[in-house]
N, C-alpha and C positions, 0 to 999 in steps of 0.2 A: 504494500500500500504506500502509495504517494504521499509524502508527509507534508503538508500546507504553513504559509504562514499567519498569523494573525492580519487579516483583510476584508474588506467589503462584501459582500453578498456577487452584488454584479461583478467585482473585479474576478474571484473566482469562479462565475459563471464562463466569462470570458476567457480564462485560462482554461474550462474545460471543454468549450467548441473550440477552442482553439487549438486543436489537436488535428488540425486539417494538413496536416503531412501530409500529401497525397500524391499518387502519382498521376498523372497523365500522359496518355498515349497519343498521337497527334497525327490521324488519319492512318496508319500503320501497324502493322502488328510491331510488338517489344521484341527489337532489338538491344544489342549494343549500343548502347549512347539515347537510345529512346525513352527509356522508361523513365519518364519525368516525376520527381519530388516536390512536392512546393518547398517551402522556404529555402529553396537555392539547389541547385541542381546543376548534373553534365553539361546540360544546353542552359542555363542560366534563362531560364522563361523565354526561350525565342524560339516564338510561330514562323515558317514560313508564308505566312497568308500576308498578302499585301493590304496594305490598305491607302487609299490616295487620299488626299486632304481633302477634296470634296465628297470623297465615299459618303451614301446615306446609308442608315442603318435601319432593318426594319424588323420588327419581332415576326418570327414565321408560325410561331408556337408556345403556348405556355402553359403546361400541363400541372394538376396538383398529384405530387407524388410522395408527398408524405414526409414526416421529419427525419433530419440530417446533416450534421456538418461534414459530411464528405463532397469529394467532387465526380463530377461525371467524365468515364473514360469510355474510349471510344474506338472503330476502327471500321472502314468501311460504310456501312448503312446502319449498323447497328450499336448504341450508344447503352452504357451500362453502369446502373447508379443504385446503392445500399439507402434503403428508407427503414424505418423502425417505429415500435408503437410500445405502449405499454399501458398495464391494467394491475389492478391490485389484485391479490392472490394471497387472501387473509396478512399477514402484519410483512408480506413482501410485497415484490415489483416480482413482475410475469411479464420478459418482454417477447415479442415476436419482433426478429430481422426479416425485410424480404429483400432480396441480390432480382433487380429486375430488368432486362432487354427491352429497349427502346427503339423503335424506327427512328432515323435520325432524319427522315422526311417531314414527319407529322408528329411525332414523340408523343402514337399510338403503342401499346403494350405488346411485345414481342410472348416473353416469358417470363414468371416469374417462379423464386425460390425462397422459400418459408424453412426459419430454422426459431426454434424457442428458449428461453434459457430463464434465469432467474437473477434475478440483479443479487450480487454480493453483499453480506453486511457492510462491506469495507469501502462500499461503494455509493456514492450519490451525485445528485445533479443540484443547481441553485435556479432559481427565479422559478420552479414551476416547470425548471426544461426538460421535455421527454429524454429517458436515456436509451438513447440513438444511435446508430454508428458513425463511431468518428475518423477511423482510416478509412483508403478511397481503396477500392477494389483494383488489381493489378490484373492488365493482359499479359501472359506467358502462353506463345502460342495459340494449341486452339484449348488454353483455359482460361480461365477465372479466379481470384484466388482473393478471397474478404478474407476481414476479420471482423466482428461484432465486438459491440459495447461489453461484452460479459468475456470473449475472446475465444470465441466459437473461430475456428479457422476450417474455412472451405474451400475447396477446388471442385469447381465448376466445369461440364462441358460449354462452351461456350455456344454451340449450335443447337442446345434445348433447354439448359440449365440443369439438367439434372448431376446428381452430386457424381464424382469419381472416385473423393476422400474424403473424411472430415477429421479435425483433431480438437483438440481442446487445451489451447493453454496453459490452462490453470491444470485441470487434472491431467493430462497426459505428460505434461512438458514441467509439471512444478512451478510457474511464473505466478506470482502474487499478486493477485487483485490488485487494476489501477484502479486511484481513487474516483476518477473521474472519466471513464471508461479507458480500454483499450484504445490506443489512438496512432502509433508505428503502424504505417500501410506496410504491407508485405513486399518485398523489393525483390525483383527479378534481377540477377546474376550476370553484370554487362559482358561479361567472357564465357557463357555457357547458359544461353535458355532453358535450359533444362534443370535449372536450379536455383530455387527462390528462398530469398534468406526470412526472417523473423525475429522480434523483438520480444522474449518472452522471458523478463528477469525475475529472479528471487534468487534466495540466498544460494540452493544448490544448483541454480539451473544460470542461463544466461541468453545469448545471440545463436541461433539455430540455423543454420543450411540445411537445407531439405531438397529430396527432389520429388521436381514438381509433378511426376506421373503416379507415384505412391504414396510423397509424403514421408518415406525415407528420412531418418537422419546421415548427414554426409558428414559435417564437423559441428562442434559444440564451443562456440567461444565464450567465460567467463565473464558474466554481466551482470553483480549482483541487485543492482538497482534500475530501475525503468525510467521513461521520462516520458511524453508527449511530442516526442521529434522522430518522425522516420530517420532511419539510416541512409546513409548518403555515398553512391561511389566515387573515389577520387584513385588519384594516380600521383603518392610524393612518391619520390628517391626512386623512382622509377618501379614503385612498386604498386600492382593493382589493391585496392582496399577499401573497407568500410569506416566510413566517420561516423563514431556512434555516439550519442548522447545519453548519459546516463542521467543520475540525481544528482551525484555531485563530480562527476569527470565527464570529460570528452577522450574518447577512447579510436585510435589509429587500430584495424583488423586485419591481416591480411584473407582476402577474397578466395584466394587458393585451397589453403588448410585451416584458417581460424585461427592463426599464432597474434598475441596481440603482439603491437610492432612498440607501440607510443603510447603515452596519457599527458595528458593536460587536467591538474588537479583546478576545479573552479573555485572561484575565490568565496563564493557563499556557497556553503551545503543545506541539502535538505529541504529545497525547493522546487517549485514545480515548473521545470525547465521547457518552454515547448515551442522555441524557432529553432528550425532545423538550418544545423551551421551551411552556409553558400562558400563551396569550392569554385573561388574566382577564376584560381590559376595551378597550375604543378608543384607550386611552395609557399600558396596563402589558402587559410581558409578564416570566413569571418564568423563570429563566435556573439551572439545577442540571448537577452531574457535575466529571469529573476536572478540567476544563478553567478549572472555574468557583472552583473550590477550594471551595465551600459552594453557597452556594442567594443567586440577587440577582433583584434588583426593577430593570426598566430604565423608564427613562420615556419614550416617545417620543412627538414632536410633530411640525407641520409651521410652520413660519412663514414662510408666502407661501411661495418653490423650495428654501428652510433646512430642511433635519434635523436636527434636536436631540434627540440620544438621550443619557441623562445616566443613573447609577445612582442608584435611590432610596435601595436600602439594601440591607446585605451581612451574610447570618447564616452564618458560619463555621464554625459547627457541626453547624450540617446539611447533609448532601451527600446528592443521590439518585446512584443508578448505574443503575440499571438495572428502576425503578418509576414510576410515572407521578404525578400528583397529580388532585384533583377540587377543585373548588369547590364548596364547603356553603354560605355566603351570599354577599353584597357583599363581606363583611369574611373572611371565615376558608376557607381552604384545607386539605385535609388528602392526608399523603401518608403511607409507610412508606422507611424505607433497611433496613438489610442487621441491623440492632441494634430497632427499633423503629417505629410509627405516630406522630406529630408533630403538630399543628394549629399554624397560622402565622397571624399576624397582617398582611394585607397592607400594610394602612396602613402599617406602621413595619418589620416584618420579627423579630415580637417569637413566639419559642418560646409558644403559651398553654401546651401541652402533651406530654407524652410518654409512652406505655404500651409497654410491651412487653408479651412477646405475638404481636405480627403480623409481625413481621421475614420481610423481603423481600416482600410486601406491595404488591398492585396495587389499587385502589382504584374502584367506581363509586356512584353515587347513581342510586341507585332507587327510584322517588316522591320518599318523603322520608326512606328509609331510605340509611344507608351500608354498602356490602356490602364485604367486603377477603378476598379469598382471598390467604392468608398464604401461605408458600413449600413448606410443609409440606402441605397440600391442605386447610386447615379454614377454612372459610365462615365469616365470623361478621356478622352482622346487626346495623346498631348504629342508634339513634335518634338524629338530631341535634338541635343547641337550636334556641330559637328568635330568631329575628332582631333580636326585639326588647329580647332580657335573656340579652348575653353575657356582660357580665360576669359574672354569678352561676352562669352555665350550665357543661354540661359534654354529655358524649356517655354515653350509656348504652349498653351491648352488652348485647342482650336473647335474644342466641342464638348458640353456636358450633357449627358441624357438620362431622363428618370427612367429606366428599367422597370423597379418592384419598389413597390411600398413596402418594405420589409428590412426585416435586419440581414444583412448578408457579410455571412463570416466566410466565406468557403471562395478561392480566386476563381480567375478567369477560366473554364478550360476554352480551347481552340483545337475542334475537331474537323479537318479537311476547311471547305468552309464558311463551317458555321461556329459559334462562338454562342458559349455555351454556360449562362448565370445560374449560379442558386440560392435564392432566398426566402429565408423559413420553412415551406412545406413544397416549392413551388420550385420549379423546372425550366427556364425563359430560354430559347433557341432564337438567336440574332444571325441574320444574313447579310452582308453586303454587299451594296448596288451604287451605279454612279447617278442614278439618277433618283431626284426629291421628288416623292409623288406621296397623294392622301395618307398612305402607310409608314410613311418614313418616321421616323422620331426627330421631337422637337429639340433642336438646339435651345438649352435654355443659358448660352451665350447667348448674349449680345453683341458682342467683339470679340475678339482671343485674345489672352490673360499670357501678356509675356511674366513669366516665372524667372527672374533676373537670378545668378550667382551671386552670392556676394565672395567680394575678394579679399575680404579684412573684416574679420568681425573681434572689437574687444568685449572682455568681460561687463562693460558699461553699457553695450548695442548688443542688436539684433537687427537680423536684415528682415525681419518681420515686425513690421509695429505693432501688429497687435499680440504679439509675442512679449514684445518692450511695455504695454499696457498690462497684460497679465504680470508680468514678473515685476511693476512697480505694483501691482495687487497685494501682491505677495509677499512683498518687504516694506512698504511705505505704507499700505493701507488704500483705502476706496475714495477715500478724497483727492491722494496724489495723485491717483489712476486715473478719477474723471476730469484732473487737471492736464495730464496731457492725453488723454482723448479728445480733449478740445481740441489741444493744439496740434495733433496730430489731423484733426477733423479739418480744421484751420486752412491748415497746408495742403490738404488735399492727397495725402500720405494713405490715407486709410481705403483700398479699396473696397468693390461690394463683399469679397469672400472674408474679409479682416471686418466687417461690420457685421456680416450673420456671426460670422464665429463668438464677436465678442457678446451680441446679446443672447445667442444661445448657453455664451458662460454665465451672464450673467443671468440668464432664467435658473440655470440649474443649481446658482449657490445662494438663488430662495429671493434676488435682487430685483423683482418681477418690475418695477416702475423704474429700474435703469434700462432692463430689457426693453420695456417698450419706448422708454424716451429713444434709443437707439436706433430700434428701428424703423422709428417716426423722422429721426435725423435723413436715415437712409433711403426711407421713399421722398425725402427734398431733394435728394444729393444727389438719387440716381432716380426719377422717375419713370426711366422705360425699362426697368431693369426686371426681369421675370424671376430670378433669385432675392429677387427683394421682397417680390410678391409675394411670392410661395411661404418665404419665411415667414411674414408678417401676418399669413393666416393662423400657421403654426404657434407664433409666439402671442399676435394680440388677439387673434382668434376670429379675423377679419380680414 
């Protein structure tokens, strides 16, 4: 069992959908190099799907498929996604998984597959959330391979659903109840499809290779403690391997035979660890969440049978919990936490950037576009720079689109091409097109929102004002804060995204008549503004 630390209701709600480690398949059966992770991965969240800057985008489908923070993976015509339910069964939880096939035409029901279980003592959910499954279902060939909330592990045919194998976890395998379900997607083998690894810790047991036509044990790597991050394949010192995250280490595997190679002890133990670390390059990997206290850069090498894993560099201030990151060049990464979107400097670990806006925020690259479905369900489209002129560069968001009314924890996937949302109970299949017709979705730009670098930021500034508004909240008080919101108002500093944001803080910390003075400033300040609107219904109720 996952050991928590004293926190909020919601916060550990959100640490435990946020187990959306998942893989995605990307029009293709799982190869080498295919089987995609979220929070960071071999292809670093890049679709080959183009998208042009006038592309319109239009919902082809949107199907109720039931609760889950997993994501949907895909391959050909057929798209395949874990929903969950549950019911009480005297002083327990009696949940039913179903693993169900989608037409990726119409996201009508192909097949579905029913497994039951019972939720663990050692296990619960917050806010009322059904416990659901939280890893995404992995294609190996022609299977399927979940794991449920309770950690029911299944391989599937994938041409009817019906089972091949099943295992259990907990009782077959000894793995100790997560607290907040099972949430390591099952990872398929980049050097040998035929063999899919798992995440199944407690004291005697650990990291499992299996193969994937029996279910087979092949090697057994030592992992006594679990975490909320899929494992991750990388290649340091010229060696294939697994990047595993425990509770309180990040642990180097060899992929071959299970020899651990490495460990990286974390600087906080005993918490509930759940971004899964982004393998940039052949000798970085970045390292985010409770555990990490911010966002670090580790370096690893091999010298001759020597591991040398050393931190590059440690940005304190940014923490992800439960979002993934992408990489946009060599040099710059961009992620969101639970307050705003970020771009990071890898070289050094240096903030370029900060917009709010996209808070909670999953992230992919698409051509060469940056896609972020925010927490709130709105798409937004953003151009990145170019490689060769960062300094002067910045991101431009050339489109935001309401998708779902809903809370959306689970990224982007991108299946051939369609693109592919989910939020709350609910299934959204997006196609694009070059042409704007009644179907398309509303831009609710009004202009595109150049997202500047900043190239100097001291401990006194932010290249976000209403960043510098919040953090004179927070050390000066409410007076000094609505002092220079004037003056930040004044000057004309404040865009519409830094005006919602701030009266949505200010709703939330109970300041309801600064919230609407705000946003009563904001429909003077920008009166064609359709984000202004939309807020203002939300916040003044009109």
């Amino acid at each position: 069992m996952i050991k928590t630390t004293a926190t909020s209701g919601y916060f550990l709600l959100a640490l435990m959908v946020a187990s959306l480690s998942t893989p995605l398949v990307c029009g293709q059966q799982s190869t080498a190099g295919k089987n995609w992770t979220q929070y960071g991965h071999g292809n670093n969240w890049q679709s080959e799907l183009q998208l042009d800057t006038d592309s319109a985008m239009t919902i082809v489908w949107n199907v109720k498929i039931g609760e889950s923070r997993s994501q949907a993976v895909g391959i050909d015509d057929v798209i395949y996604v874990a929903t969950g339910s549950a019911e009480k069964d005297g002083d327990k939880k009696r949940l039913t998984t179903r693993i169900v096939a989608l037409n990726t035409l119409n996201g009508e029901e192909k097949w579905a597959h029913e497994l039951t279980s019972t939720m663990f003592d050692e296990q619960e959910t917050f806010g009322g959330a059904t416990p659901a499954p939280q890893a995404t279902p992995t294609i190996a060939g022609p299977y399927l391979i979940a794991v449920s909330f309770t950690g029911q592990l299944s391989c599937l045919d994938r041409a009817d659903g019906k089972p091949v194998w099943e295992k259990d976890l907990v009782k077959d395998f000894g793995a100790e109840p997560v607290q907040f379900g099972f949430s390591a997607s099952p990872v398929v083998d980049p050097t040998d499809s035929n063999r899919i690894c798992v995440l199944a810790a407690g004291k005697s047991t650990g990291f499992y290779c299996l193969n994937v036509k029996d279910g087979s044990t092949i090697w057994k790597a030592d992992c006594t403690t679990s975490s909320y991050a899929t494992p991750i394949a990388a290649n340091y010192g010229g060696v294939a391997q697994w990047v595993v995250v425990s509770e309180n280490e990040v642990l180097g595997i060899s992929i071959a035979e299970g020899k651990r190679l490495w460990r990286f002890e974390l600087p906080e133990k005993g918490l509930t660890n759940v971004p899964t670390p982004l393998v940039f390059d052949n000798s970085r990997l970045i390292i985010s969440g409770q555990g990490c206290k911010g966002t670090r850069c580790l370096s690893i090498n091999r010298n001759e049978n020597e591991w040398n894993v050393n931190e590059q560099w440690f940005a304190r201030k940014l923490q992800l919990f439960y979002t993934n990151w992408a990489k946009v060049t060599d040099r710059i990464i961009v992620g969101c936490t639970d307050k705003y979107m970020a771009a990071l400097d890898v070289s050094d670990g240096t903030i370029l950037g900060r917009w709010r806006g996209y808070s909670d925020g999953n992230v992919a690259i698409v051509g060469k576009k940056l896609l972020v479905i925010d927490g709130k369900g709105n798409l937004s489209v953003v151009e990145t720079p170019s490689p060769s002129n960062l300094e002067a560069a910045g991101f431009t968001a050339i489109k935001k689109l309401k998708i779902v009314d809903a809370r959306c924890w689970t990224p982007i996937s991108v299946i051939d091409d369609r693109i592919l949302i989910r939020g709350d109970d609910r299934l959204i299949c997006l196609t694009v097109n070059q042409e704007n017709n009644s179907n398309s979705l509303t831009n609710l730009f009004s202009s595109d929102k150049l997202l500047e670098f900043q190239t100097e930021m001291t401990k006194q500034e932010t290249a976000d004002p209403a960043e510098q508004i919040f953090t004179t909240f927070e050390t000066k008080g409410q007076e000094a804060a609505l002092l220079l919101y004037a003056k930040l108002r004044a000057d004309k500093s404040l865009d519409e995204v830094a005006r919602i944001a701030l009266a949505e803080a200010a709703k939330e910390q109970g300041l309801v008549d600064v919230a609407k003075m705000m946003i009563s400033h904001a429909k003077v300040d920008f009166p064609d503004s359709k984000e202004i609107a939309s807020a203002a219904k939300s916040i003044m109720g009109k």
